[in-house]
Each structure stands twice: as C-alpha cells, then as structure tokens.
C-alpha positions in Angstrom: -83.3 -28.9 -25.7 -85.5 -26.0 -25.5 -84.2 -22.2 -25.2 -84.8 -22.0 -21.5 -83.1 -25.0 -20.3 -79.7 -23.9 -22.6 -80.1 -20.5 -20.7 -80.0 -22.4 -17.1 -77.1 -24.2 -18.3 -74.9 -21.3 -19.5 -73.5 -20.6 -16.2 -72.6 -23.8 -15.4 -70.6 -24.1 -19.0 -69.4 -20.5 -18.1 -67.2 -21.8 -15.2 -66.4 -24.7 -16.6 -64.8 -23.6 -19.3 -63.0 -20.4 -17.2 -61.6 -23.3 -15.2 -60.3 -25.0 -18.3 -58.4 -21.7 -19.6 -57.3 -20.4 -16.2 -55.7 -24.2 -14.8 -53.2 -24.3 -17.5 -52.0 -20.9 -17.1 -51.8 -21.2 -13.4 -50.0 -24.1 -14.4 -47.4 -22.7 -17.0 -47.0 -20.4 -14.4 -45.8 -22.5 -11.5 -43.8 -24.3 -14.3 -41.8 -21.1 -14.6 -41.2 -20.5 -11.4 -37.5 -20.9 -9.9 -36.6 -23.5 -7.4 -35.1 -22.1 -3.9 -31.7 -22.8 -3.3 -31.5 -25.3 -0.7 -30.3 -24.0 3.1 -27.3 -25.5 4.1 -26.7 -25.9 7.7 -22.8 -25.9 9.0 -21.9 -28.6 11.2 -22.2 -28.5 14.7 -18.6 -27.8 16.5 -19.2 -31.0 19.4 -15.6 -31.0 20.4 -14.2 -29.2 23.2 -14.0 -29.8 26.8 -17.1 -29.3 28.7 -17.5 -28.5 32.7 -20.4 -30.3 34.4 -21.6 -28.4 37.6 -23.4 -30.9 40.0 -25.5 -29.8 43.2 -22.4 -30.6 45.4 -19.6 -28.2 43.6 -17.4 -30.8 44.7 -18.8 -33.8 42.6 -18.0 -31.3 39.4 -16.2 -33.3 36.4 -14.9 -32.3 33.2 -16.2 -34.4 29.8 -14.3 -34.2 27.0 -15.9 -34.8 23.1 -13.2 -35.0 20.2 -13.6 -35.7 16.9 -12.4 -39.7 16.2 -9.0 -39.7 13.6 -10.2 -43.2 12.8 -14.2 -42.9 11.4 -15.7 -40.0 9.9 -18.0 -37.7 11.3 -17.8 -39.6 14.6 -16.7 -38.1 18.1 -15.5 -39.9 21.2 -17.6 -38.7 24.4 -14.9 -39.2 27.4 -16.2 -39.0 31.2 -19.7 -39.2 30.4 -21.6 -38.6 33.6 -18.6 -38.9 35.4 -18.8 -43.0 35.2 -18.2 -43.9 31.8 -14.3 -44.2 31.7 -13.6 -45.5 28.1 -14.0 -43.2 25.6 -17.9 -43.6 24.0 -18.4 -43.3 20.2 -21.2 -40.4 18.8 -22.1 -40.4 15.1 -23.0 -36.5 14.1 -26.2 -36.8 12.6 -27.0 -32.9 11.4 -27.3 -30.9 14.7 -27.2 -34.0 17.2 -25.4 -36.5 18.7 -25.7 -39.9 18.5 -24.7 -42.5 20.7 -25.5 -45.9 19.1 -25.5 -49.1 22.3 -22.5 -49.5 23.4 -20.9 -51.7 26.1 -18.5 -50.0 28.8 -17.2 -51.1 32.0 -17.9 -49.0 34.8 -15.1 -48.2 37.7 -16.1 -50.9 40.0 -15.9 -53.6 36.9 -19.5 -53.9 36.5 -20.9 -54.3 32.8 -23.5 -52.2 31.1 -25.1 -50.7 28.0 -25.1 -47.3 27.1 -27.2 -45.2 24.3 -28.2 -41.8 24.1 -28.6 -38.4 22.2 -27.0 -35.0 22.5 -27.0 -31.8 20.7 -25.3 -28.1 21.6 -27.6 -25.1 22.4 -26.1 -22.0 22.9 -22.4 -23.6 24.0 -24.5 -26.2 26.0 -23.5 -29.6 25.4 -27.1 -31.4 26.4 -26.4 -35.5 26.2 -29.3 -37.9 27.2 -28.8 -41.1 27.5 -29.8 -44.8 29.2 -27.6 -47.0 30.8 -28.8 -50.3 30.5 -27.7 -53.2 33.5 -27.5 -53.6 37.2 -29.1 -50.9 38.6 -29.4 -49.1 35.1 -31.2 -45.7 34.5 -32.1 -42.8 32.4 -30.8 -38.9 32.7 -28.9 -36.4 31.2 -26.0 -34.0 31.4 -26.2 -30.6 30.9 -22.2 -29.4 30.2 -21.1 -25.6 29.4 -18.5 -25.6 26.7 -15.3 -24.2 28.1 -13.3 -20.9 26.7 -9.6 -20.8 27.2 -9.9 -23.3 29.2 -12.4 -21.6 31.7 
C-alpha cells in the first residue's frame, strides 16, 4: 500500500481502536456498579366496611370485604352492588382485587356469573365487575371506606 492511502486510513484505525480500549472499560465499569435494592410495596388493607352512596340516598348499601380465615391472601366481597348476597371470593394480586367467575344466586333465585377487578384509591374501594346471565351487565362501584364506623 502506498504512503497516502495508509494516511487516509489512519482515522478510521484511530476510532477503531479507541472503541476497542474504551468498550471494556465502560464495561468493567457497569460490572462494578451496585444493584438497587428492590421497592417493596406493602399490601393493600381491602378489608373494612365500605358505604355506597347511590343517586337516590335511599338505595344506599353497605359492602363489607374481610379477609377469608380459610385461603390465603383471599377476601370475601359481601353485598356487592347491593345484589350479590353470598359472600364473593377476591384473590389480592399486589394493589388489586381479583374476582375470578363465580356463580351466585341473586335474591329473586335467578343464576348468574360474576367476575371483576377492584383496587383502593385514596380509601376508595373501586370494584368493576360483569355479571354474566339473564339480563346480565357491566358496571362498577365506587365505596368510601368507613372510620369508626362513619
């Protein structure tokens, strides 16, 4: 190769071989670095007893949520949009609720399928769910947690 060509070339071999010397370092360097502790989240509270304010004042229910003494991290949702009588089952899944299909009977003995999703937000017990049957639908329930029982 003649003189003139190998000067044409130097740059090229001049970055090259900065980028070999300076990716190991960055490298080593990232290798040294310490891992972040991991955030851990507390559990949601769920349980309580929550007051759900309708448009009429008088169509106002309570809904209870307890934690189940039989199954881990699971809750039992009772009065759930003031139809579902028998107590549902909720699985705590991080900061929600879930509510897995479930069969219930409702108080005029008429069978359907509920599943859903809730979660709190600032002592606001938000549930949505879908009820699956005769004359089935979607919606949702907005319940404030109660204090003292207030």
């Amino acid at each position: 190769m003649n003189r003139s060509a190998l000067l044409k070339m130097w740059p090229l071999q001049a970055a090259c071989l900065k980028f070999a010397i300076l990716l190991p370092v960055a490298f080593l360097l990232l290798s040294s670095c310490d891992t972040p502790e991991p955030v851990v989240v507390p559990p949601t509270e769920f349980d309580g007893v929550f007051t759900v304010q309708e448009v009429n004042p008088k169509d106002n229910y309570l809904l209870t949520v307890r934690k189940s003494t039989e199954k881990p991290n699971t809750f039992l949702i009772e009065n759930l949009a003031n139809l579902v009588k028998n107590p549902i089952e909720a699985t705590a899944s991080g900061v929600y609720l879930v509510i897995g299909d479930q069969a219930f009977i409702n108080y005029l003995g008429d069978q359907y399928t509920i599943s859903g999703e809730g979660e709190m937000v600032n002592e606001t017990l938000i549930l949505r769910y879908t009820i699956k049957g005769y004359n089935g639908y979607a919606g949702s329930v907005f319940a404030k947690k109660q204090v003292n029982g207030k």
